[in-house]
C-alpha positions, 0 to 999 in steps of 0.5 A: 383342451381349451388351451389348445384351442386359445393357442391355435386361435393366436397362431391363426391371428398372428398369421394373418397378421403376418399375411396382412404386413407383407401384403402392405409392405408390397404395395409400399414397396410399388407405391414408392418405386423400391426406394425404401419406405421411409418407416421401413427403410432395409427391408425389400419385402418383393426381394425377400418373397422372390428368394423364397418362391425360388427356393420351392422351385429349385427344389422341384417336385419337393417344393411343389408339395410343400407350397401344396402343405402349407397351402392346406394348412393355412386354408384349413377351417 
């Protein structure tokens, strides 16, 4: 059971980490008015967070309770 506990804390650290990158490269992506952030130049991280909140809405009431899922999931103590 120790290991169960190891594992869920490094997918808990990882996600924030991941939470924390598309946070920053966001505000990068303002900071520089879309024009590419010199270290992080191919990657459109508003583009790329736009597709996946309109693929939950196309899908309606489905995408509506996944969003709710992993909602919980995330905030989960």
């Amino acid at each position: 059971m120790d290991y169960l506990t190891k594992i869920k804390g490094w997918a808990k650290g990882l996600a924030d980490v991941g939470v924390s990158l598309i946070a920053l490269g966001i505000v990068f992506e303002i900071l520089f008015n879309g024009q590419g952030v010199p270290f992080w130049p191919h990657i459109s991280v508003i583009g790329n967070v736009q597709n996946v909140l309109a693929g939950f809405s196309d899908q309606g009431l489905v995408g509506l309770v996944a969003v709710w899922i992993l909602y919980h999931i995330y905030n989960r103590k």
